[in-house]
C-alpha positions in Angstrom: -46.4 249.5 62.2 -43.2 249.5 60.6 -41.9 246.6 58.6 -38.4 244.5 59.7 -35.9 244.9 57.2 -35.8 241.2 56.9 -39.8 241.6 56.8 -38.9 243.9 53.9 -36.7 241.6 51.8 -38.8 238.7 51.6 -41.7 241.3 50.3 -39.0 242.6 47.6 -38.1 239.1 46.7 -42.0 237.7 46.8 -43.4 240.9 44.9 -42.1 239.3 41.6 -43.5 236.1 42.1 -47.0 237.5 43.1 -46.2 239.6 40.1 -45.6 236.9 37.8 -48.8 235.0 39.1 -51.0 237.3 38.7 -50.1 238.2 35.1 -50.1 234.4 34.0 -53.6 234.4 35.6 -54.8 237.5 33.7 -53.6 235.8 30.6 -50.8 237.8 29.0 -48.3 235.3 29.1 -50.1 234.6 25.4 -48.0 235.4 21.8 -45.9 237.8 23.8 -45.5 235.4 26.8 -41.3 235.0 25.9 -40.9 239.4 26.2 -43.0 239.3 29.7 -40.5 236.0 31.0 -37.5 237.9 30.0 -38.5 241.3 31.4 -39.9 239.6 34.7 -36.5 237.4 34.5 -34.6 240.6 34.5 -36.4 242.3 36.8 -36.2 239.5 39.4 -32.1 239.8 38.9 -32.2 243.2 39.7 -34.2 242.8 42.6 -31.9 240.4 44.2 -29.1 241.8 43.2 -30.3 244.8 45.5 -31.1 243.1 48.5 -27.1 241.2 47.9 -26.2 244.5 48.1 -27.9 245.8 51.0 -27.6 242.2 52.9 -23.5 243.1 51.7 -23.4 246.7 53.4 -25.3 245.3 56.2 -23.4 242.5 57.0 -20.3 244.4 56.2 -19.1 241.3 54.2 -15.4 241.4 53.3 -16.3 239.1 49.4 -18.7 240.6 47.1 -22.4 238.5 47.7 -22.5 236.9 43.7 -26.0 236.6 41.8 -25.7 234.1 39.4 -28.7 233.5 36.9 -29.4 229.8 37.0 -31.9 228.0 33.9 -30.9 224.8 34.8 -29.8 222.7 38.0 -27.7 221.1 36.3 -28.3 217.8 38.5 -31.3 216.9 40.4 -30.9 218.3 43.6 -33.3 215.5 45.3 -31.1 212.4 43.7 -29.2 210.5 46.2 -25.9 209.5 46.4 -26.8 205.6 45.7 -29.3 206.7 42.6 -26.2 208.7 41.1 -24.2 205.8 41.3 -26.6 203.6 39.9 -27.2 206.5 36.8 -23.6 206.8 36.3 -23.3 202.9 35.9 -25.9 202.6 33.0 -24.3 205.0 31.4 -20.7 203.8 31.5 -22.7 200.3 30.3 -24.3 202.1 28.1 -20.8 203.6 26.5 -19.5 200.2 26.1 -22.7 199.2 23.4 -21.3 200.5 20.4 -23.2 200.2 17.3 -21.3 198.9 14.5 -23.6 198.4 11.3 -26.8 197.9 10.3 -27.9 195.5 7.3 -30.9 195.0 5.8 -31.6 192.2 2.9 -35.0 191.2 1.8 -37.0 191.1 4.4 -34.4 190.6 7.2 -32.6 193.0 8.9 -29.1 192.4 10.7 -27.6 195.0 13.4 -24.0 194.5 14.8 -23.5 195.7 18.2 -19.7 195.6 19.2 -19.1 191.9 17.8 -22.3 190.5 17.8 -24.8 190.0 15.0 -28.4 190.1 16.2 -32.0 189.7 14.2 -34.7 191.6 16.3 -36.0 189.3 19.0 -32.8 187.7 19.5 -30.6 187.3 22.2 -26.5 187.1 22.0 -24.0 187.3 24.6 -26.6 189.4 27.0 -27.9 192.1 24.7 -30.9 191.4 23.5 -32.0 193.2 20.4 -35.6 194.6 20.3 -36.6 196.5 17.6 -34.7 198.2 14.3 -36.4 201.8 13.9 -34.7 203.3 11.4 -31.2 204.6 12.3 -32.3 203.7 15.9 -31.5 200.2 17.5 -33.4 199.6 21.1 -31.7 197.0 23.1 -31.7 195.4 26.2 -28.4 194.0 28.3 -28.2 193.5 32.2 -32.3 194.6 32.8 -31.3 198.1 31.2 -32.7 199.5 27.9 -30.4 201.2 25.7 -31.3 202.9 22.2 -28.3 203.3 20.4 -27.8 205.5 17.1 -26.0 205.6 13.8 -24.0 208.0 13.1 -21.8 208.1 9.4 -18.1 208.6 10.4 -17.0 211.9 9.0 
C-alpha cells in the first residue's frame, strides 16, 4: 500500500518531532543538549523547506512558498482583542509613573514619583507606594502594580 503524498508530508514533517522525543527520552539532550537543538532545529528547516518546495512545484504557485524560522511569537496568539487593550492601557499608565528620586535619611526613606513625595505605606494622589528595594520602587495606582526603576541620566 502506497502512501498519499499528503500522507507523506505529514510523516516528513512528524519524523523530526518523533525524532526529537525520542532522543530527549533516551537522555542526550544532557551537556550537549544546545548542539542536538540546533542540529535538530536545522534539520527541521530543511525538511520544510523541501516539502515548500515540492507543495510549490505541485501547486505550480506563481510566489516563492517562504520558511521563516520563528523563536518567538512575538504576541500571544490566544490573547484577545479586549485583553490587548487592557495590556496596552497599563502600560501607557505605566509610562506616565516616572520615577524622579530617591532619598534616604536616617532611618526614613523618601521616593518622588512624578511630583509626589511618598514614605512606604503611604498614599498620594492615587499611587500608593509599597516598598523601596533598592533601586526598585513597587507601587500601586488605579488597582495596577507597577515597579519602577532608577536609572542615572547619562
Amino acid at each position: 500500500m502506497a502512501l498519499k503524498k499528503g500522507e507523506k508530508r505529514l510523516l516528513m514533517l512528524l519524523a523530526p518531532v518523533v525524532l526529537i522525543f525520542l532522543l530527549d527520552q533516551l537522555g542526550v539532550f544532557g551537556k550537549k543538549s544546545k548542539e542536538v537543538v540546533d542540529q535538530t532545529k536545522t534539520a527541521i528547516t530543511k525538511t520544510v523547506a523541501k516539502v515548500a518546495q515540492e507543495a510549490r512545484s505541485e501547486f505550480g504557485a506563481s510566489s516563492p512558498v517562504s520558511v521563516k524560522k520563528y523563536d518567538t511569537w512575538g504576541r500571544d496568539p490566544f490573547a484577545t482583542p479586549e485583553f490587548e487593550n487592557e495590556q496596552a492601557a497599563a502600560r501607557r499608565a505605566a509610562s506616565a509613573l516616572v520615577l524622579k528620586g530617591i532619598f534616604r535619611t536616617g532611618d526614613r526613606t523618601f521616593v518622588m514619583i512624578n511630583d509626589v513625595v511618598l514614605e512606604p505605606g503611604q498614599e498620594k494622589k492615587g499611587i500608593r507606594l509599597e516598598s523601596v528595594e533598592g533601586r526598585k520602587v513597587v507601587c500601586r495606582r488605579g488597582g495596577q502594580t507597577y515597579t519602577l526603576q532608577w536609572r542615572e541620566r547619562k
